[in-house]
C-alpha positions in Angstrom: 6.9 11.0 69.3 5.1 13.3 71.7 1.5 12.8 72.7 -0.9 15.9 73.7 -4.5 15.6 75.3 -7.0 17.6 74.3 -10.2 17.9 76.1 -13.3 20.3 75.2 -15.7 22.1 78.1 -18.6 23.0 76.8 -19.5 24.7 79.5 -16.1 27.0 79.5 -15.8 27.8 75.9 -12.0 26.3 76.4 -10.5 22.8 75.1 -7.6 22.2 77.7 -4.1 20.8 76.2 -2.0 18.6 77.7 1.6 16.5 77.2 1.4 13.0 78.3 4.0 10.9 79.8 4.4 7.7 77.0 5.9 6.1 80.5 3.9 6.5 82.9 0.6 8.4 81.5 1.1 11.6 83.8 -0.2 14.4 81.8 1.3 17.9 82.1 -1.1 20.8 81.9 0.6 23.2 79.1 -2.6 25.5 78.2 -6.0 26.2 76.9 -7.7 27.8 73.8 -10.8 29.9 73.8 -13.6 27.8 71.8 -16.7 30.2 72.3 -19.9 28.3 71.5 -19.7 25.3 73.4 -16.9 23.2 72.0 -17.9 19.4 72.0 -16.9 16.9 69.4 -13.6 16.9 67.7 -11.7 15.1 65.2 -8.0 15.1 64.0 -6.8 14.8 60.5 -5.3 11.3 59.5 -1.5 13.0 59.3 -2.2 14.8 62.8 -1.4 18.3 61.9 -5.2 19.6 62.1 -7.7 19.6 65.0 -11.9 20.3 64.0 -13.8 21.3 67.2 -17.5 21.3 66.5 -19.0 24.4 68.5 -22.4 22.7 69.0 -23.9 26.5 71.2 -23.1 28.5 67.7 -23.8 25.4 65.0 -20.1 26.0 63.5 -17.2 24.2 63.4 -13.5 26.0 64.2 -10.6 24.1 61.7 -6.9 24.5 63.7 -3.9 24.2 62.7 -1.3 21.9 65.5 2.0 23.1 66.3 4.0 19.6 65.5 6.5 20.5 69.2 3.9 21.2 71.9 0.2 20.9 70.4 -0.7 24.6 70.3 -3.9 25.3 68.5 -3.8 27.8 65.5 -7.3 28.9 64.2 -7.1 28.7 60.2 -11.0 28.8 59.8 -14.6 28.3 60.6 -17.6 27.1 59.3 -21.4 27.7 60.1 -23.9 25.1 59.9 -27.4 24.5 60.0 -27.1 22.9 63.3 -24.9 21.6 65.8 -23.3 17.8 65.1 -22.8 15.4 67.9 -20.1 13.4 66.2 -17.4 14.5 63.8 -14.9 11.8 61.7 -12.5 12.0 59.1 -12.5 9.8 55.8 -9.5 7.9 55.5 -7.5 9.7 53.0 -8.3 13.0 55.0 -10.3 14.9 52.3 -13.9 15.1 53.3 -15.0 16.0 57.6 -18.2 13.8 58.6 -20.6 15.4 61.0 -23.6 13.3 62.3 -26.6 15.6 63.3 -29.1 14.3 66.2 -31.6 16.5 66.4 -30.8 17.7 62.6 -31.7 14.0 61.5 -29.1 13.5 59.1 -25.5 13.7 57.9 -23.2 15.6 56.2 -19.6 15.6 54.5 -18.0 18.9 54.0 -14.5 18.9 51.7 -11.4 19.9 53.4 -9.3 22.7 51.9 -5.6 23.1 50.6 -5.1 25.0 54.4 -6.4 22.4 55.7 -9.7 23.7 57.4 -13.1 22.3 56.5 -14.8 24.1 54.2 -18.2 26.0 54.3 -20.1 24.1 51.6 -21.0 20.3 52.0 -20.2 18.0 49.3 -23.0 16.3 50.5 -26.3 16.2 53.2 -27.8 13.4 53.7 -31.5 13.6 55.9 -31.8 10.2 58.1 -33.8 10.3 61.0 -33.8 11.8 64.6 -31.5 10.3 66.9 -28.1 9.9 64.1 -25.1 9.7 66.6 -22.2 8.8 64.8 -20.4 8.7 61.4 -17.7 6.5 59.8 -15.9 5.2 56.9 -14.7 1.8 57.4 -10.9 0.9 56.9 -11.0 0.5 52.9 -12.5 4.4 52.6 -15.5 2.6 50.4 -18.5 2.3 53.3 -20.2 4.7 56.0 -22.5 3.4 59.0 -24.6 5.6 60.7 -26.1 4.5 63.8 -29.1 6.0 65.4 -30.2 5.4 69.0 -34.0 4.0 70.0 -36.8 5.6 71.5 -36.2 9.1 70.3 -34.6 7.4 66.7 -35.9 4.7 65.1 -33.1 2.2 66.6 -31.4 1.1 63.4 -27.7 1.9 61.5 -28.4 3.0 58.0 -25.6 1.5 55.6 -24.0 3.8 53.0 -21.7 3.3 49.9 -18.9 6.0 50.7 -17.2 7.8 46.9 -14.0 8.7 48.6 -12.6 11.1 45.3 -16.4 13.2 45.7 -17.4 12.7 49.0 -21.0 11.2 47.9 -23.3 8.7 49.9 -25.0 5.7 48.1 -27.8 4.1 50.1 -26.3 0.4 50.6 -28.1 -3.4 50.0 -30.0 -3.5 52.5 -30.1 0.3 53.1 -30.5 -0.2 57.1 -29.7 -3.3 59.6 -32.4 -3.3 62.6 -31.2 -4.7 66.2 -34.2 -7.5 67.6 -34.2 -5.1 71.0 -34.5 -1.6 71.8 -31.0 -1.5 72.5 -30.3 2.2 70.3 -27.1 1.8 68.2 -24.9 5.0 69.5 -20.9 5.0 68.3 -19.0 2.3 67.3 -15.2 1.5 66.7 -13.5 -1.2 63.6 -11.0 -4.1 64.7 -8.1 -3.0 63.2 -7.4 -6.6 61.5 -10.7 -8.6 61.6 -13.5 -8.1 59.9 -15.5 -7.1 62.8 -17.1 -3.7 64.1 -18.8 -3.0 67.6 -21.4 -0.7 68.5 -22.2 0.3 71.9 -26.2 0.9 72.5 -27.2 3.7 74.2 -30.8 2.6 75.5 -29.6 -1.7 76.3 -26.3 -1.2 77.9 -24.1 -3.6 75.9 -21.6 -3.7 73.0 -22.8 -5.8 69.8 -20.5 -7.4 68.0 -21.1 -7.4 64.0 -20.1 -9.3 61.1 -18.4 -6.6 59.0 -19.0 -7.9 54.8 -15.8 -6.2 53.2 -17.1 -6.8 49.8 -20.8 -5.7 50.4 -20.0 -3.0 52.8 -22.9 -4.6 55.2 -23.1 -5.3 59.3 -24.7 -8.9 60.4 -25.1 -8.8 64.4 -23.1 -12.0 66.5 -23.4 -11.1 69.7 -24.5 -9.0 72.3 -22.8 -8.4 75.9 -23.9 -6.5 78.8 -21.5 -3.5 80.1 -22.9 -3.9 83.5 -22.1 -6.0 86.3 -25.2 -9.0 87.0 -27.8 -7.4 89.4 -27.7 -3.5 88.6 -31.1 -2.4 88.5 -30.2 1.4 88.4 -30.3 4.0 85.2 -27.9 3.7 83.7 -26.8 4.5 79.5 -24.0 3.7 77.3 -21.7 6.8 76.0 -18.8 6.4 73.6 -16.6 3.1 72.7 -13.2 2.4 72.2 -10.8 -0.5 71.0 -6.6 -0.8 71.6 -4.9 -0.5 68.5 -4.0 -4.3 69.1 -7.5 -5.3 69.3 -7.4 -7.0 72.5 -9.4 -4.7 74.3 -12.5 -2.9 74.0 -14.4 0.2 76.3 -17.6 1.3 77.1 -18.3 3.7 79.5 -21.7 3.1 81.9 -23.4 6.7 82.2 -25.2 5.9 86.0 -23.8 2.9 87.2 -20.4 5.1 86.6 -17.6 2.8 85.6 -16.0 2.0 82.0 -16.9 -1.3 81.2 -13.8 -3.8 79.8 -13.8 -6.5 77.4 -11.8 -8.8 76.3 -11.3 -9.7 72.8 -10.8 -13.4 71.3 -7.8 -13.7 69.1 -9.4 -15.9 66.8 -12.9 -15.0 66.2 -13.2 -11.5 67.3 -15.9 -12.2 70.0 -16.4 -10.4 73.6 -15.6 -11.2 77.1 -16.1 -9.3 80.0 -13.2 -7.7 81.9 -15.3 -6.5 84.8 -16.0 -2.6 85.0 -13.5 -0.1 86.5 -15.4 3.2 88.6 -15.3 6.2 86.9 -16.1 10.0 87.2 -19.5 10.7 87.7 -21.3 10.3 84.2 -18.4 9.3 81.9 -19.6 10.7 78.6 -16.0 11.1 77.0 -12.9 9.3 77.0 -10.2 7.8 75.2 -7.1 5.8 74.6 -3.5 7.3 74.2 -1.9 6.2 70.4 -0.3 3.3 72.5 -3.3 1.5 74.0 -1.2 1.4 77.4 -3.5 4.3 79.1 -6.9 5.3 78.9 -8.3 8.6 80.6 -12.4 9.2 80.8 -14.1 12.6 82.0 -17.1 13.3 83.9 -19.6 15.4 82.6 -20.7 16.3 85.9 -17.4 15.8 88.2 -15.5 17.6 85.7 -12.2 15.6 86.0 -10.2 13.4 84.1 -9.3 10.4 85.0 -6.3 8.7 84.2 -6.0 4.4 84.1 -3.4 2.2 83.1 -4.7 -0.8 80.9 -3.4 -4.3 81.8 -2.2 -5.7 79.1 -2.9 -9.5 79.6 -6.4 -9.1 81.1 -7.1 -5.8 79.4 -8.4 -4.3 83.5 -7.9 -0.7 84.2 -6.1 0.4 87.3 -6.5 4.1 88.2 -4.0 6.0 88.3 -4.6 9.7 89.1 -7.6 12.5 88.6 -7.3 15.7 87.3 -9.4 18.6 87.4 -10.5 20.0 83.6 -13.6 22.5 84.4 -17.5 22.2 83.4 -19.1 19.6 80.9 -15.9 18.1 79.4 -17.3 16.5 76.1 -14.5 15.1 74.1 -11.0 13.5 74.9 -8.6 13.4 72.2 -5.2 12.0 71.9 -2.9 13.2 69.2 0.5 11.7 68.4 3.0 15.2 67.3 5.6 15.0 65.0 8.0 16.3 67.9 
C-alpha cells in the first residue's frame, strides 16, 4: 500500500503532501493544500480515508476527505470552536474526534458524521486545568488519559472512563495520578502488546514508563529515563513521543539540546534503555514514524525542514538520511497508509 506525508505550517496556512518510498524512505513532493488559520495538529480516521487539521489561528477544525491513489485532500467540512486544541485523537472505533485544549483547560469529544467530518456540537466538554496537552483512548476504547504539563498546569494526568457508543467521560478511581517531580506529563504513546504506556515530560526531559491496569483503566509510574545525554546543562524541553509498531523502539524528541532521543525497549518487561540521541532540526517539535517503523522523519519548528532517518532495527539508532525543505513553523507530521 502507498504511504503519503503530511506535514502542517502554521506559519504558511498550507499542510504539504508527500509519497514515500516504502524502500528507501525518499519522499516525493506531490502538492499542498491551503489551511488558512494556522493549521497544526491533525489526526487520521482509524480506516485512513479522513484527515482533521485543527486550525489553532481561527479556533476551527477543517474535516477532509483522502483520495485513496495519491493522498489529495478534499474539504467535506468545518467546525468552529471555542478555542484552539493542541492535540487531536480519534477513539478507536472512529466515531467521536478528541481535542485537548491548553490554554482552554479542558477537553472535548465531538461526534463524527455519516460524511465523515467532525461535527459542530460536542458530545461532550470536559474543564480540567491549564496546561491539558494530549488526549487518548487506550487500545480497548474503555479509558482516556489526559496529561497536563507542570509549572503552567498542575503536573498531573487526569484518568477518565471513556463510553465509546456516547462519547461521555467518567472521572476514574483515582480521578488523577501525580508524578514525585516537576517533570509535566506532555503526550504519550500505548505498547501495542504490553500493558504499558509512556509519557514524555515536557518540563524533566525523560520518558516515564507506567503500569497500564487494563481492568481499572489506571497508570502506576515504573520508571523514569532521561532523553539527554549525561552532562547537558543547556535548555532544553521534551515535544512529542513515539513507539514502532513492534514495540522495540521508542522517540522523544529534545527541543534545545536538538536531537530525538532513542530507546530501547525490553522484550520481556516493557522497560527503557537508552539508544543514545540522534541530531535533529533546530527545535524538533513534530515528527513521526512511517506505518512500517523502518523510517522516522522530525521537523524543525525553526529550521523549517524535514528530516528523514532510517531506524536500525536491532539497536533501534537513527541514521539520517536526507533533509527536505517544508516552509515556516511545521507543527504536525503525519503518515497515512492509502488504499492504492
Amino acid at each position: 500500500m502507498p504511504t503519503v506525508m503530511y506535514v502542517s505550517l502554521q506559519g504558511d496556512d498550507k499542510v504539504l503532501r508527500f509519497m514515500m518510498d516504502a524502500a528507501t524512505g525518499e519522499l516525493e513532493p506531490l502538492g499542498e493544500v491551503e489551511v488558512p488559520g494556522g493549521p497544526a495538529p491533525m489526526v487520521v480516521d482509524p480506516t485512513q480515508h479522513y484527515l482533521h487539521v485543527a486550525r489553532r489561528g481561527e479556533c476551527k477544525i477543517s474535516s477532509y476527505r483522502i483520495d485513496q491513489h495519491r493522498g489529495e485532500l478534499s474539504l467535506i467540512g468545518a467546525i468552529p470552536l471555542p478555542t484552539d486544541p493542541c492535540y487531536m485523537s480519534m477513539d478507536r472505533k472512529g466515531r467521536f474526534l478528541l481535542s485537548a485544549y491548553y490554554e482552554g483547560r479542558g477537553v472535548t469529544v465531538h461526534p463524527i458524521g455519516s460524511n465523515g467530518a467532525a461535527g459542530d456540537a460536542p458530545v461532550e466538554r470536559r474543564e480540567t486545568a491549564r496546561g491539558a496537552h494530549c488526549f487518548q483512548t487506550d487500545p480497548s476504547n474503555r479509558f482516556a488519559f489526559v496529561p497536563h504539563i507542570a509549572g503552567r498546569g498542575p503536573n498531573e494526568i487526569w484518568q477518565f472512563r471513556f463510553d465509546e457508543r456516547t462519547g461521555q467521560l467518567t472521572p476514574n478511581t483515582p480521578a488523577k495520578v501525580s508524578p514525585e517531580q516537576p517533570v509535566g506529563p506532555r503526550h504519550y504513546c500505548f505498547h501495542p502488546s504490553k500493558d504499558m504506556v509512556y509519557f514524555s515530560n515536557e518540563q524533566g526531559c525523560s520518558v516515564t514508563a507506567y503500569r497500564f491496569d487494563t481492568a481499572a483503566g489506571t497508570l502506576s509510574a515504573v520508571q523514569t529515563v532521561s532523553t539527554l545525554p549525561d552532562g547537558y546543562t543547556g535548555q532544553n524541553s521534551c515535544s512529542q513521543i513515539r513507539i514502532t509498531p513492534s514495540g522495540k523502539f521508542l522517540y522523544a524528541p529534545n527541543r534545545g539540546h536538538n536531537s530525538i532521543a532513542c530507546f530501547a525497549i525490553d522484550s520481556s518487561t516493557g522497560l527503557l534503555t537508552s539508544a543514545g540521541q540522534a541530531p535533529s532540526e533546530s527545535i524538533p517539535r513534530a515528527f513521526n514514524l512511517d506505518p512500517d517503523g523502518k523510517f522516522l522523519y522530525a521537523a524543525g519548528l525553526e529550521s523549517g525542514r524535514l528530516a528523514a532517518y532510517r531506524i536500525e532495527q536491532d539497536s533501534g539508532r537513527l541514521q539520517p538520511l536526507k533533509t527536505y525543505a517544508l516552509g515556516a513553523r511545521p507543527m504536525w507530521v503525519l503518515a497515512v497508509s492509502l488504499a492504492g
